[in-house]
N, C-alpha and C positions, 0 to 999 in steps of 0.2 A: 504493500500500500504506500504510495506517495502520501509525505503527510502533506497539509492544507498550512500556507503560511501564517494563519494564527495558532495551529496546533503544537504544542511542544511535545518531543518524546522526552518519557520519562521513566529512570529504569527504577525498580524497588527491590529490596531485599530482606530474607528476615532468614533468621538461624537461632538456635538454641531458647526454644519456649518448651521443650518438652522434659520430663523426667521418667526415668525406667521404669516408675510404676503409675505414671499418668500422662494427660498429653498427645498431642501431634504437631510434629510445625505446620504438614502439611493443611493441616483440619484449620489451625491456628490462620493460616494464608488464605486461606480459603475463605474465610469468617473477613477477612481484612478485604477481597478483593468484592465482596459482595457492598459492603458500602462504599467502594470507590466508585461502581459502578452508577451509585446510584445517583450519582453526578454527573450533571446536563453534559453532551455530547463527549464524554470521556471513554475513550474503546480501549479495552486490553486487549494487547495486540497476541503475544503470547505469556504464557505459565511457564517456564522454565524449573526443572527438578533436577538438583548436582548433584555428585558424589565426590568426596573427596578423598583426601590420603588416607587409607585405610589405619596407618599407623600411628595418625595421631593422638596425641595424649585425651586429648577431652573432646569426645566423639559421642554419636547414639551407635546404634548396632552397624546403619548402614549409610555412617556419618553424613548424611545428606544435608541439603541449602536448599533456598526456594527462592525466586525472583520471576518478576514480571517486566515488560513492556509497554506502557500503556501509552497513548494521544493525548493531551490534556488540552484545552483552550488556555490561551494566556491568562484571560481573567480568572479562571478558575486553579488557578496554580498557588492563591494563597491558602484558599479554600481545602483543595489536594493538603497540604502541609500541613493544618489546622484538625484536618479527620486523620491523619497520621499520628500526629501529638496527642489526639483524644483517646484515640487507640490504644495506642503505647501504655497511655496511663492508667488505661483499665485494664489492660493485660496483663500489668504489672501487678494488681491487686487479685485479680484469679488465680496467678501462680503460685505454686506452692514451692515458696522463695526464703531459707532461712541463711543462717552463716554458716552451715554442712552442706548445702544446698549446690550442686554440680551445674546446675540451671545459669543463665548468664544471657539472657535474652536480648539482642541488636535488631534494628528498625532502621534501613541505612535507605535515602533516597538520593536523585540527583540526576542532574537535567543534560548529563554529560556522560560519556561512554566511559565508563572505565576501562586501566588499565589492564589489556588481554592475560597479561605476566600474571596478574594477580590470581586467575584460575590457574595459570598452569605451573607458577607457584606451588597453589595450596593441594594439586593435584597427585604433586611426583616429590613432596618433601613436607618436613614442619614450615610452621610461617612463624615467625619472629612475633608475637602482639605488638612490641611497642611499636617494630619497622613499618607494620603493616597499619597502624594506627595516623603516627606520623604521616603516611603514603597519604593517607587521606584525608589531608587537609583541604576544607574548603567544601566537604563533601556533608550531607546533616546525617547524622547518628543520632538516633536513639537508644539507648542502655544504659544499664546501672555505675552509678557512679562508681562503684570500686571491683564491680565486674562486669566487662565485655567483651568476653571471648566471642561472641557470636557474631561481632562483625566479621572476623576473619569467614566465616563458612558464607555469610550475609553478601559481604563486596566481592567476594570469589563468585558465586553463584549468579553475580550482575556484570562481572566480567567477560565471562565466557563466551565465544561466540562459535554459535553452531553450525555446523557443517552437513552438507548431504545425506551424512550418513548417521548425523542425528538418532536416535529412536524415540518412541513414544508409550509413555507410561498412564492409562485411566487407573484415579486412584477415586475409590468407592466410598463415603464415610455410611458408618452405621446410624440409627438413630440413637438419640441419648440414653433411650431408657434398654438396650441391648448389649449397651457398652460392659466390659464384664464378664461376658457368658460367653460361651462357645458357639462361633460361628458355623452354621450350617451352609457347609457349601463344600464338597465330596468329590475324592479323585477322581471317581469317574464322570462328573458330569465336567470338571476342570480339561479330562483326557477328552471328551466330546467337543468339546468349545474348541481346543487346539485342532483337533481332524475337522472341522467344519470351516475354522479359520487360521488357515495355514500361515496367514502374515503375520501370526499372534506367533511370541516363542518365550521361552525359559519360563511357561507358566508352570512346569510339571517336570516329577523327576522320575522319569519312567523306571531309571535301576532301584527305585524304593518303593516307586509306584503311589507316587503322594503328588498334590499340588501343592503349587507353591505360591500362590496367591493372593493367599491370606495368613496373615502375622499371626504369631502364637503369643504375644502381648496384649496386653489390655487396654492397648490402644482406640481411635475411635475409628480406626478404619477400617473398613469388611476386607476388601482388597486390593488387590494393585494387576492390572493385563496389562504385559509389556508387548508392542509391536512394532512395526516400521511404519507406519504410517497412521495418521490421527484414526482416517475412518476405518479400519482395523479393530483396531480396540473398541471404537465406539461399535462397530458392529457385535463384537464378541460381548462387550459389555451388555448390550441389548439382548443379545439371546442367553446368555447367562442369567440374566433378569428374570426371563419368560420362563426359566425353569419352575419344575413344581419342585416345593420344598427348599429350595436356596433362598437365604434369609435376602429381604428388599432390602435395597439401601437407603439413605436419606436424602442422598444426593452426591456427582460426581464432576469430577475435570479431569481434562488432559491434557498434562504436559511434555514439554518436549524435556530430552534427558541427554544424558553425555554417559548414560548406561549400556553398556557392552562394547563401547569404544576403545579401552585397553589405552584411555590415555595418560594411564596411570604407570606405566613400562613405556622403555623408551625405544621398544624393537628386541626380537632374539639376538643370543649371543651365542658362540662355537665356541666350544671348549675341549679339549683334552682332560679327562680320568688321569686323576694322579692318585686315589689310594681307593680301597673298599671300602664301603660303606657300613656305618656305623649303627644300630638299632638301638635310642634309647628309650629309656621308659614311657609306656602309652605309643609306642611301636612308631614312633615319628624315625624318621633315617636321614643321615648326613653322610656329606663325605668332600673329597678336595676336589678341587680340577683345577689349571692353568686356561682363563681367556681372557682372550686381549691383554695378556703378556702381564695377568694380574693372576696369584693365589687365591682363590675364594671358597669359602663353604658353601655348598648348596644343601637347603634343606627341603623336607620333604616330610610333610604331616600323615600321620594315620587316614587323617579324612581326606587326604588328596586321593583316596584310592588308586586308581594305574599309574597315577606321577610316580607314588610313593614306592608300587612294587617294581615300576621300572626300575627307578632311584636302584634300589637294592639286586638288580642283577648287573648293575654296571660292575665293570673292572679293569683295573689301570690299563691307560692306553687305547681306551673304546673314546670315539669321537662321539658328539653329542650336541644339539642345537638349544636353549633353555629362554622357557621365561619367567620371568618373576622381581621382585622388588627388593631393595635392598633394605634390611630391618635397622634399628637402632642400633643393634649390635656389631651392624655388617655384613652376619649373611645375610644369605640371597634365598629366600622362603620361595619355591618356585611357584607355578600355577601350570604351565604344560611343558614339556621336558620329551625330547625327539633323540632317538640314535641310529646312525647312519650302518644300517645293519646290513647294506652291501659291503662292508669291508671285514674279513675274516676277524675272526679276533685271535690273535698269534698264542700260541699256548708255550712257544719252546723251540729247539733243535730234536730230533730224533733221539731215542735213547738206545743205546748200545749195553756194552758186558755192565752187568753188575748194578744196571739202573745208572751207568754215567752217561752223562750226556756227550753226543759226537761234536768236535770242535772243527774250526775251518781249518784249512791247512793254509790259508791265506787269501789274497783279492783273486777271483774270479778259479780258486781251484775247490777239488771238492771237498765234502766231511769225511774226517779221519776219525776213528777210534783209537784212545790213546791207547790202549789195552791189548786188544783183538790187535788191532789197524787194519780193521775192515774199513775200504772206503765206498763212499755212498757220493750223489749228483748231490751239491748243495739244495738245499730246502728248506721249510720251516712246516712248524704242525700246527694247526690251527681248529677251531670249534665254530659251527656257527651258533649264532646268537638264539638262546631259547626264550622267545617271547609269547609261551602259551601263557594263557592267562588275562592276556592285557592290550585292551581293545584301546585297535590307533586308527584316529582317524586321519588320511595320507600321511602317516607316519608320527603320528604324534598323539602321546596323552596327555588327557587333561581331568579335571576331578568330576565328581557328577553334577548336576547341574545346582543340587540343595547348597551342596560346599564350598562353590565359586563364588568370589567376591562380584556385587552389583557392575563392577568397570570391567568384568573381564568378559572378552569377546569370545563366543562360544565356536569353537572348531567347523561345528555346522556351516558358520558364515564365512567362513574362509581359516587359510593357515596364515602363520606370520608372513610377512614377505619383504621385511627389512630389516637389519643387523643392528645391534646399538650398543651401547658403550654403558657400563653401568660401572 
């Protein structure tokens, strides 16, 4: 939409109103963009739903942000700012906000495109508070005076700018008085919704045979269909609806998401196996390899399922393609993990008298037995690679669908297909 030259864009942002045992941002945005609306010729243009570094310190489960787009008229731009501030202030008094309190709620607007960095900052590392605080001078905040973590997910989430390959997330809220109780709404009729509408994906994890849809919190949202395109999901969400026995919802939106983009890795990397892998407790497996000319740990969780068992038939010298994030710690927690199983994996020389192994007798002559001095054509023995067990998709594993973080791009949609430097 070309805007109209009285109309201003206006971006908004809001992060950390919720807490583990009550809350939604999204329910929380939701509530906010219904009175913006209700303002003479104001259009939200898009919903924006982020995800961010999975690693950071003060996060929700699927540390997500919320922002919008909206047209405003000039004149209505004090107006805008006035139902913001009212907002905020009542917000504040709903939340259940003490000095234990993990809560940190930001209200960030401004009539200016923020800086792209600042998502992809908050996307592929920690963000500094005060740097990122600072950054935003000139910009209006909403939050508490002596805590505002929430602008970081808040300006991150208004930063962002979306690409083609976008996805799009309908999030469902419940009614008030159902919030609480066990949502009714059943793998198989989740597994029906997917085969009717095939642009709909990662609603269901067919290797547990459960949906995945609806949160197991006591939150206020029934659930979430993620797809590629708006009317997708609103379709799925409509016939989901029309089911008997799936609980009605109160009301929904769709926003656009930076979900299964993988923009949280910077590209595969190649490495060389330098030890065997380790099993520690709760069956998580580690081990070294040499890429890009750095030592690293790669780790590999129980609930990575095939990452993990692959993980553990590696063995020095097996080539290998990897992705994943680099932790606090330094390792590298993968997410899908590839080996190049056209190439033998060398076991050794031949063995001759007595279990010793045959030696060269020099460049281009052949294996001697030091013993016998039986001589043999030079060679090597080698094994191929036993990968029963551990389903690749063109040559790569990755975890089920329940255990994959919100940013990682599902093999389905493609395999990596650039290199990157971690």
């Amino acid at each position: 939409m070309t805007a109209h030259a009285d109309l201003h864009r206006v971006w908004i942002g809001l992060d950390d109103t919720d807490s583990p045992h009550s809350g939604c941002t999204t329910a929380t945005f939701d509530d906010l963009l219904k009175e913006i609306s209700k303002i003479e010729n104001v259009e939200i243009i898009e919903r924006r739903l982020v995800r961010l570094w999975p690693f950071a310190e003060r996060r929700t489960r699927g540390n997500g942000a919320l922002a919008c787009v909206i047209e405003c008229p000039k004149k209505s731009l004090m107006f805008l700012e006035e139902l913001l501030s009212n907002f905020f202030k009542q917000l504040l008094t709903e939340l259940e906000i003490d000095e234990n309190s993990l809560t940190s709620p930001a209200l960030i607007f401004s009539s200016k495109k923020l800086d792209e960095n600042f998502y992809w900052e908050a996307v592929r590392q920690k963000v500094d508070l005060d740097i990122r605080r600072k950054s935003l001078s000139g910009v209006k905040i909403l939050s508490l005076e002596n805590s505002d973590w929430g602008l970081i997910g808040a300006s991150s989430a208004m930063a962002w700018v979306p690409s083609e390959n976008s996805t799009w997330e309908l999030i469902a809220w419940r009614f008030p008085d159902n919030i609480g109780t066990k949502r009714n709404i059943t793998s198989s009729v989740v597994k029906k919704m997917e085969t009717l509408h095939p642009e709909t994906f990662v609603n269901r994890d067919p290797t547990a045979d459960k949906g995945l849809i609806a949160p197991r919190t006591p939150c206020p949202v029934l659930y979430g269909i993620r797809g590629s395109k708006p009317q997708a999901v609103l379709m799925a969400h409509e016939w989901i609806q029309a089911q008997s026995g799936v609980e009605k919802c109160e009301r929904f939106a769709i926003h656009r998401t930076n979900q299964l983009s993988d923009d949280h890795i910077l590209g595969f990397s190649r490495a060389t196996v330098l030890t065997k892998s380790i099993e520690t407790k709760g069956a998580h497996s580690s081990l070294q390899v040499l890429s890009n000319g750095k030592n690293l740990t790669l780790v590999a969780f129980k609930e990575g399922g095939d990452v993990n068992r692959l993980l553990r038939k590696l063995m020095p010298g097996d080539r290998i393609d990897w992705l994943g994030m680099k932790s606090p710690d330094g390792s590298i927690h993968l997410e899908r993990l590839s080996i190049n199983s056209s190439l033998p994996r060398i076991t050794g020389r031949p063995i001759c008298c007595n279990g010793k192994t045959m030696r060269s007798a020099g460049s281009n002559q052949p294996l001697r037995c030091l013993i016998c001095e039986n001589v043999v054509e030079k060679y090597w023995l080698y094994e191929e690679i036993n990968l029963d067990g551990i389903e690749l998709i063109n040559g790569w594993a990755e975890p089920s669908p329940s255990q994959r973080r919100h940013l990682s791009k599902p093999l389905s949609l493609g395999v990596p297909l650039s290199s990157g430097d971690i």
